[in-house]
VEXTOR-562047 format. One record per residue (C-alpha): residue number from 1; residue in one letter; x, y, z. Coordinates in steps of 0.02 Angstrom, whole numbers, plus 50000, padded with zeros to 5 digits. Example, Ala and Ser with C-alpha at 12.3 -4.5 7.8 and 13.67 -1.06 7.14 Angstrom:
# residues 2
@seq:1&type:a&east:50615&north:49775&up:50390
@seq:2&type:s&east:50684&north:49947&up:50357
END
This chain:
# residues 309
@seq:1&type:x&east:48683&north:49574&up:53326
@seq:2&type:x&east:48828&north:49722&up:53323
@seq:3&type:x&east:48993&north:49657&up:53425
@seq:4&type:x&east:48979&north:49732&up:53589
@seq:5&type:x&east:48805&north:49775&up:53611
@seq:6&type:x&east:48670&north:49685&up:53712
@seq:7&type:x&east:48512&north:49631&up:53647
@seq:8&type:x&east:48431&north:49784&up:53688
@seq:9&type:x&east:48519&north:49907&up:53587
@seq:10&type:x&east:48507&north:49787&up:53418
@seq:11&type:x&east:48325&north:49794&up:53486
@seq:12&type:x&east:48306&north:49969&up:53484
@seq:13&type:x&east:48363&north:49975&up:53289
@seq:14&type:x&east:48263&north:49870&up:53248
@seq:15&type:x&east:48101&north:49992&up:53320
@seq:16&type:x&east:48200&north:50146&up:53246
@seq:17&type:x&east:48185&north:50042&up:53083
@seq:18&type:x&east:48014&north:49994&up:53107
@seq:19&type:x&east:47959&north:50166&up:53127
@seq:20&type:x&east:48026&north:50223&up:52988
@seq:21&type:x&east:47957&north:50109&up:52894
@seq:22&type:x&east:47777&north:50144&up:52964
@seq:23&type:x&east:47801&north:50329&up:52963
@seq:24&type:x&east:47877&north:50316&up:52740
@seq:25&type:x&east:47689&north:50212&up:52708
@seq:26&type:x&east:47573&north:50374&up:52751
@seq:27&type:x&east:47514&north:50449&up:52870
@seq:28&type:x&east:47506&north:50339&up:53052
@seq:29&type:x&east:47384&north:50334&up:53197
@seq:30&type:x&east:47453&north:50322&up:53349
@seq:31&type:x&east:47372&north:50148&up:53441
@seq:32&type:x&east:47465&north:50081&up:53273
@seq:33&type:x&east:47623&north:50174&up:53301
@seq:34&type:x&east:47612&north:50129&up:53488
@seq:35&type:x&east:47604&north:49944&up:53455
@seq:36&type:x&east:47773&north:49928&up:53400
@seq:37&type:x&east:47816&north:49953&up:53604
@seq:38&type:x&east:47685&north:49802&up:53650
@seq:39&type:x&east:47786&north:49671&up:53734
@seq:40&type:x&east:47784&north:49496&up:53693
@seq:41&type:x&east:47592&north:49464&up:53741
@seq:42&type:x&east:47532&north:49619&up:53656
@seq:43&type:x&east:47517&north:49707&up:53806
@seq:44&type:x&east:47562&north:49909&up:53799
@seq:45&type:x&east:47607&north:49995&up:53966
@seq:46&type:x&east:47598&north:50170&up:54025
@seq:47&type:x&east:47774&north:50190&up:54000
@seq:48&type:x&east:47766&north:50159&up:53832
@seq:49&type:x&east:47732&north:50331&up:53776
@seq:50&type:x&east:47888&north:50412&up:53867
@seq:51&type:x&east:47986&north:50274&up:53763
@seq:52&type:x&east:47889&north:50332&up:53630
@seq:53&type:x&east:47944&north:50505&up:53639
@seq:54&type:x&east:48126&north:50454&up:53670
@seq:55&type:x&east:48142&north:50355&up:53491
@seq:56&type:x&east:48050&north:50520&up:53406
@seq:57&type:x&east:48169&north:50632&up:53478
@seq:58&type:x&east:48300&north:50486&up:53403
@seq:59&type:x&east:48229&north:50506&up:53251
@seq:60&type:x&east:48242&north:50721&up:53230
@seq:61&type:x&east:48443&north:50702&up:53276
@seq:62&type:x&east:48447&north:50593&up:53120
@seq:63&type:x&east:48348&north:50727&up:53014
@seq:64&type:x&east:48196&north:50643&up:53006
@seq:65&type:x&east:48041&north:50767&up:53035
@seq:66&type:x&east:47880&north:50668&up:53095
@seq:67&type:x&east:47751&north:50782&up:53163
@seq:68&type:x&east:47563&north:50715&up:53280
@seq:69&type:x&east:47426&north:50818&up:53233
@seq:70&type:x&east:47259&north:50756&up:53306
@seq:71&type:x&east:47316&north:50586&up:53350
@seq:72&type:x&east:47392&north:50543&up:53194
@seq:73&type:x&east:47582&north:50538&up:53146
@seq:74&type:x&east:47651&north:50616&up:52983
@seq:75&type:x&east:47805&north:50589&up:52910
@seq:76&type:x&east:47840&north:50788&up:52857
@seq:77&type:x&east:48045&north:50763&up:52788
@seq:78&type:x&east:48176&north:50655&up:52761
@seq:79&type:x&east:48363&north:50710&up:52726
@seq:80&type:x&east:48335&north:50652&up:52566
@seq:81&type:x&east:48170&north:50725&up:52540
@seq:82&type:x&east:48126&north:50811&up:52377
@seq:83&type:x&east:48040&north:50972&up:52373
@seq:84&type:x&east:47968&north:51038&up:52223
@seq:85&type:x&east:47854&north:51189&up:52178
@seq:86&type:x&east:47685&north:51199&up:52089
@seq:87&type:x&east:47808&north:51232&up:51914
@seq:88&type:x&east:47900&north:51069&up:51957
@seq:89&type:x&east:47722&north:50969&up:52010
@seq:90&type:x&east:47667&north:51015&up:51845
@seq:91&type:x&east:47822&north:50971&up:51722
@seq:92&type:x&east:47808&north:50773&up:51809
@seq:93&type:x&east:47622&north:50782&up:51791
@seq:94&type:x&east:47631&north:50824&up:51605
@seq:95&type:x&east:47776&north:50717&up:51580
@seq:96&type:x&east:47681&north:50563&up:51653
@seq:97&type:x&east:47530&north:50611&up:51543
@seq:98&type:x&east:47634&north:50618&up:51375
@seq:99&type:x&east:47740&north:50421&up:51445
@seq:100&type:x&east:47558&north:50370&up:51407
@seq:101&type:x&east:47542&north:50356&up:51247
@seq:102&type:x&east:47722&north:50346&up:51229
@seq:103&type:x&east:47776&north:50146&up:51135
@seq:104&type:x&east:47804&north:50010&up:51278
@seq:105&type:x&east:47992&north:49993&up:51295
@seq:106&type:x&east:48157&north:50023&up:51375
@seq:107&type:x&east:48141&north:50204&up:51386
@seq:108&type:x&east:47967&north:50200&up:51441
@seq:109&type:x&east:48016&north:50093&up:51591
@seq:110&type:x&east:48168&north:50199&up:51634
@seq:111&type:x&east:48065&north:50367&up:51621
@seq:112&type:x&east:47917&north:50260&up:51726
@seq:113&type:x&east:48030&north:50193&up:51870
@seq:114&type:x&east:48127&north:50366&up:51886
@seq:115&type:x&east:47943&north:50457&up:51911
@seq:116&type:x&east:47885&north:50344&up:52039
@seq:117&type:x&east:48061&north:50356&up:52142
@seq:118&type:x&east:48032&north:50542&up:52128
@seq:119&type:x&east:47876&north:50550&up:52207
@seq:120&type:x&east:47912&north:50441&up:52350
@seq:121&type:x&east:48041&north:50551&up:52400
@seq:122&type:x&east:47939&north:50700&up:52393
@seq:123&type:x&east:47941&north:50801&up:52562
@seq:124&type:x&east:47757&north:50830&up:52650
@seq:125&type:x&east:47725&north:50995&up:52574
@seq:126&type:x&east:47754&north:50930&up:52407
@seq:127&type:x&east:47649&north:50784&up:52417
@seq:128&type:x&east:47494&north:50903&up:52474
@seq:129&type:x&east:47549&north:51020&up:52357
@seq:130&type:x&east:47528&north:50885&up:52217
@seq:131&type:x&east:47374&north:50827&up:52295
@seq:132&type:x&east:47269&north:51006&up:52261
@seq:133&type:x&east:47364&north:51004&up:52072
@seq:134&type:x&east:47295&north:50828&up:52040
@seq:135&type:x&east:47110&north:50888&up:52095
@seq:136&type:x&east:47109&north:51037&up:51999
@seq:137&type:x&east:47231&north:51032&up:51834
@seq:138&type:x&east:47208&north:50934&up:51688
@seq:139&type:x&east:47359&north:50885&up:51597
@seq:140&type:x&east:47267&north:50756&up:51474
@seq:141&type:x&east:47364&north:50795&up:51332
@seq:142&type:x&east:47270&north:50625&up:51231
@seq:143&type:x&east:47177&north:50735&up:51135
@seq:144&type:x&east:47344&north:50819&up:51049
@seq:145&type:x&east:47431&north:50655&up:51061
@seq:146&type:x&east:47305&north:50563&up:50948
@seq:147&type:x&east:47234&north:50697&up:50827
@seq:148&type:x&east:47407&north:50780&up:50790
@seq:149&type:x&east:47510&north:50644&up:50826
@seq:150&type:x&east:47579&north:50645&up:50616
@seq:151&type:x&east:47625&north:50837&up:50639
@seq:152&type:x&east:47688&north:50824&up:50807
@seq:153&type:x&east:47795&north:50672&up:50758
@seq:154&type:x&east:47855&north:50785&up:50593
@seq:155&type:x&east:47905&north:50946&up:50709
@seq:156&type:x&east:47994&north:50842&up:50801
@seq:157&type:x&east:48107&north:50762&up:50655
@seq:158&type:x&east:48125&north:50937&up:50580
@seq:159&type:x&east:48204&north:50969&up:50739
@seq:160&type:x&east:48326&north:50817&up:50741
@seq:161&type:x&east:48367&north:50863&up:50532
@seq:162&type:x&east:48396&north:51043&up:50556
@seq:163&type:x&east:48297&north:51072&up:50392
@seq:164&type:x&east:48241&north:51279&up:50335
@seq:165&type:x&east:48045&north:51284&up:50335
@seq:166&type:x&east:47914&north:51359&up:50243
@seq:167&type:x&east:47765&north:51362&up:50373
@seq:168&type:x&east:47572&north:51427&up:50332
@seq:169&type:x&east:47478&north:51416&up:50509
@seq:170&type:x&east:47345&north:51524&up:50571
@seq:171&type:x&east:47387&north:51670&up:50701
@seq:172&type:x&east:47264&north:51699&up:50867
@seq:173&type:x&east:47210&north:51844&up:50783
@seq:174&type:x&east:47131&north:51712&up:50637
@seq:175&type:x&east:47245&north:51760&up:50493
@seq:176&type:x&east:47347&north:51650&up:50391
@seq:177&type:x&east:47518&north:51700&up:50402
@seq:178&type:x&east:47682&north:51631&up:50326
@seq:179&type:x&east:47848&north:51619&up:50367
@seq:180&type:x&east:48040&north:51568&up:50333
@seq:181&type:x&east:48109&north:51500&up:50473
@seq:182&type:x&east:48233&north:51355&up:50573
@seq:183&type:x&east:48141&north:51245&up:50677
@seq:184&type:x&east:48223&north:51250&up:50875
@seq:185&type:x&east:48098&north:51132&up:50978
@seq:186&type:x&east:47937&north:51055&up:51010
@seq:187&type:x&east:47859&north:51142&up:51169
@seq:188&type:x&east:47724&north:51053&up:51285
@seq:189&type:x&east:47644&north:51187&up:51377
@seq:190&type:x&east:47491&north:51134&up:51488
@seq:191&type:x&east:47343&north:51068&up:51376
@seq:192&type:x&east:47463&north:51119&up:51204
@seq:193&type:x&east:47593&north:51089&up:51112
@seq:194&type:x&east:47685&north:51186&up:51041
@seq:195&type:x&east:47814&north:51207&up:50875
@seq:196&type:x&east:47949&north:51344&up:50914
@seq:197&type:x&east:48049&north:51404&up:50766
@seq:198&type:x&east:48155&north:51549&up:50707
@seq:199&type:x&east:48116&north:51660&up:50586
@seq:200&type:x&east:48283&north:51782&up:50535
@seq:201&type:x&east:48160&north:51892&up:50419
@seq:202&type:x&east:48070&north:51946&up:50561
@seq:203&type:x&east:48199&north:51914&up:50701
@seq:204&type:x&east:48093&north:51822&up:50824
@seq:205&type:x&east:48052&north:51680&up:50888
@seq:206&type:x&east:47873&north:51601&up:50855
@seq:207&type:x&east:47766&north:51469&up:50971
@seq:208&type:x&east:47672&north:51397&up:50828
@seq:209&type:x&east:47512&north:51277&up:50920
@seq:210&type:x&east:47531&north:51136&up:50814
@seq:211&type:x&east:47343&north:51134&up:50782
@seq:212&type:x&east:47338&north:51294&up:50694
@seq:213&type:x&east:47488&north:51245&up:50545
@seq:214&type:x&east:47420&north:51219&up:50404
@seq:215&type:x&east:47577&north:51157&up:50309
@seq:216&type:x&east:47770&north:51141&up:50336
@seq:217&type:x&east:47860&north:51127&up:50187
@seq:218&type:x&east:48045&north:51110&up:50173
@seq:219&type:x&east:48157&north:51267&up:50090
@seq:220&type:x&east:48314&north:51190&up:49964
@seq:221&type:x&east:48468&north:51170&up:50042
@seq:222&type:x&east:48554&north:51301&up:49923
@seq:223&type:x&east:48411&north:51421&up:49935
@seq:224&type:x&east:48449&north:51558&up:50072
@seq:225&type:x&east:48335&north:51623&up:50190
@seq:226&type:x&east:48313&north:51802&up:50176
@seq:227&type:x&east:48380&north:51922&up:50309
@seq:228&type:x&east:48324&north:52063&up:50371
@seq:229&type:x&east:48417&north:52172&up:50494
@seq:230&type:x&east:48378&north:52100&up:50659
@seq:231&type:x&east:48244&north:52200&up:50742
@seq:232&type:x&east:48292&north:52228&up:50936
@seq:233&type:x&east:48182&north:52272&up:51055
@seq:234&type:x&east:48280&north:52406&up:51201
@seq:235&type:x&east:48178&north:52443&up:51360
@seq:236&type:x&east:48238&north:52517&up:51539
@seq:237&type:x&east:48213&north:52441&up:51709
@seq:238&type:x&east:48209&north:52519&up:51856
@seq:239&type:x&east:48219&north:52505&up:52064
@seq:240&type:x&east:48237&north:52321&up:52120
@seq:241&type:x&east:48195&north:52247&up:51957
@seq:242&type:x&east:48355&north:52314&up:51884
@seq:243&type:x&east:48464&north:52242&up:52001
@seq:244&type:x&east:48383&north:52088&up:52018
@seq:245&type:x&east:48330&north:52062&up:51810
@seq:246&type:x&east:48443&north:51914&up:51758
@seq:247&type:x&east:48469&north:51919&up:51558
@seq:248&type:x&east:48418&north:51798&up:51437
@seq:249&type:x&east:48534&north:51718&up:51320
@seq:250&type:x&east:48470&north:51823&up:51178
@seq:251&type:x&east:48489&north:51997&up:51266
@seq:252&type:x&east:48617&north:52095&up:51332
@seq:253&type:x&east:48650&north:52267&up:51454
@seq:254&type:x&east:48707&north:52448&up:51402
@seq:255&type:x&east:48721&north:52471&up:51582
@seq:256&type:x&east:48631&north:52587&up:51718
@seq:257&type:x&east:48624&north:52764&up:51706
@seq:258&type:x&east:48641&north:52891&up:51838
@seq:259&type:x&east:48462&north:52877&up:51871
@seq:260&type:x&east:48465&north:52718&up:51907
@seq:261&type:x&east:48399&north:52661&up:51750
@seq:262&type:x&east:48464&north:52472&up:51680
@seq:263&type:x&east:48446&north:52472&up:51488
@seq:264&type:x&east:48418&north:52306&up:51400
@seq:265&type:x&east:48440&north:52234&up:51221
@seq:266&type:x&east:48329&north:52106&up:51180
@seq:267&type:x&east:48350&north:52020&up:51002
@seq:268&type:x&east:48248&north:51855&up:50937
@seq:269&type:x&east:48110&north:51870&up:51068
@seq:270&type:x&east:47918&north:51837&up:51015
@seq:271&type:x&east:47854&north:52016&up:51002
@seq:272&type:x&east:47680&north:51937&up:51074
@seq:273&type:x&east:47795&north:51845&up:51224
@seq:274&type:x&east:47893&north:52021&up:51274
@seq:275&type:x&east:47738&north:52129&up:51268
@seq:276&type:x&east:47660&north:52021&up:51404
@seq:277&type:x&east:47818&north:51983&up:51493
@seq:278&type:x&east:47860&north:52178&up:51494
@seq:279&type:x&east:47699&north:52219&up:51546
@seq:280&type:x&east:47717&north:52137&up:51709
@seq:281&type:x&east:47827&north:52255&up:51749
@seq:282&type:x&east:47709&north:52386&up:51764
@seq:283&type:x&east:47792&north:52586&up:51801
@seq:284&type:x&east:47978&north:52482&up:51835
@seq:285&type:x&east:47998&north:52456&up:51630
@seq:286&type:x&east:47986&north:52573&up:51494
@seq:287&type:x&east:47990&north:52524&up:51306
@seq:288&type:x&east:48107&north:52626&up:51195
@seq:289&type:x&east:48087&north:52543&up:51043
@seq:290&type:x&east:48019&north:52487&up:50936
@seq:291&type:x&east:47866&north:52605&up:50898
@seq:292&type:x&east:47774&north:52457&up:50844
@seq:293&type:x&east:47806&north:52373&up:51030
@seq:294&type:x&east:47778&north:52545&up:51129
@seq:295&type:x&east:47582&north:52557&up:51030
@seq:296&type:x&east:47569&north:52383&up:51080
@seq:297&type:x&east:47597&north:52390&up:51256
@seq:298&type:x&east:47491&north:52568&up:51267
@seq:299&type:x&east:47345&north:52456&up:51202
@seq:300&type:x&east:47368&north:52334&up:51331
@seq:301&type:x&east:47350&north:52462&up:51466
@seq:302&type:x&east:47216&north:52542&up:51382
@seq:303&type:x&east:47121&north:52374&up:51392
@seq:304&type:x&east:47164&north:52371&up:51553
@seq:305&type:x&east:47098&north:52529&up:51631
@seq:306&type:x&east:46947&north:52483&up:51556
@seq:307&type:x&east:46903&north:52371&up:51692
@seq:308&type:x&east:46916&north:52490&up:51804
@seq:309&type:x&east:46780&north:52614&up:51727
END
């Protein structure tokens, strides 16, 4: 009992508690919420629901959002709720997916327990939010994890060791292509995964699906990776876009003109990645250079319009 209260008032935290509790297990009818006011004998009087209402205006002064709909109590937020879009939904359903087939240990405990904290503290729109994900994505990455498990395993050392690569894989347009690069990191992207590396020949940046390598080799310490002069991609934004387009690490700004024109510097980008990405933009962006991007994009609207024939 708290010095200098009755027995009443330690009562009344101990409902507040109660309620909570109730409230933090799912969603609560109310003769269940209701019973909490039964006196000693079970018995629930009339006045029991203005009580009622006084502890769930109590419980909004302390932040804590529970809303009736139909007869049935919902606990909506908490001040330490968590609220996370469909983006964030996705990265702890993929990451809980991979922890599957990850080896039993510390780590795998750690990265278990820290998951299922998260979610309990997700607010009420996240939890539905999750709910429609979980019914209609599929983030089974099993099938990567146990027929490429070897390469995925050996992308991810060449990442640790730094090494220079010689890499044969097959492009989505089914050639075989091969490059010089640097390895930077091992992507998981929905139902792939993916081998991002560097190539300074071509100055990009290439999402290799590890499926489609065909062999990584390793390039001699003292033998030098070609250069080539980097190969920059400048384009022009335009209205809100311009004031609102935040730069990647790998590009930079010659500034706006007097038409209100922002011009951008991109170096190191996929050429495949920007096209799409620029595309989006629709009339805001214009591509200056190079040719071989400007044809590119032309085709894509050309493809386009053809829809609408």
């Amino acid at each position: 009992m708290v010095k200098g209260t009755g027995e009443k008032y330690n009562d009344s935290c101990l409902r507040i508690f109660a309620l909570i509790s109730l409230f933090s297990e799912g969603d609560a009818k109310f003769e269940d919420v209701i019973k909490l006011f039964a006196d000693e004998n079970g018995k629930i009087a009339q006045i029991s629901n203005v009580v009622l209402n006084k502890y769930m205006n109590t419980l909004k002064i302390f932040g804590i959002d529970v809303r009736k709909r139909k007869g049935v109590y919902y606990l909506y937020k908490m001040p330490f709720s968590i609220t996370l879009d469909e983006s964030g939904l996705r990265a702890v359903a993929l990451m809980k997916s991979a922890m599957a087939y990850m080896a039993n240990g510390k780590t795998k405990k750690e990265l278990l327990s820290f998951i299922a904290e998260l979610e309990k503290r997700y607010d009420y729109k996240t939890k539905q939010l999750d709910t429609v994900i979980r019914n209609t994505r599929n983030y089974d990455l099993s099938f990567y994890f146990m027929k490429y498990k070897k390469q995925i395993a050996e992308c991810e050392k060449f990442c640790q060791e730094e090494n220079k690569l010689h890499i044969k894989y097959i492009n989505h347009e089914e050639q075989e292509v091969v490059i010089e690069c640097s390895p930077i990191e091992v992507k998981y992207l929905q139902n792939s995964v993916l081998f991002s590396v560097y190539s300074p020949k071509d100055a990009q940046v290439f999402d290799i699906p590890v499926e489609a390598i065909m062999s990584i080799s390793l390039i001699a310490k003292n033998q030098k990776i070609k250069n080539k002069k980097c190969t920059s991609v400048k384009f022009k934004l335009r209205g809100g876009l311009a004031k609102s387009y935040k730069l990647r690490e790998w590009e930079h700004s010659e500034g706006m003109d007097s038409d209100g024109w922002l011009t951008i510097v991109n170096s190191g980008e996929d050429f495949a990645e920007l096209a799409n990405r620029l595309f989006k933009y629709n009339t805001n962006c214009v591509v200056i250079s190079p040719k071989y991007l400007k044809n590119q994009i032309s085709k894509m609207i050309d493809e386009s319009l053809k829809n609408y024939l």
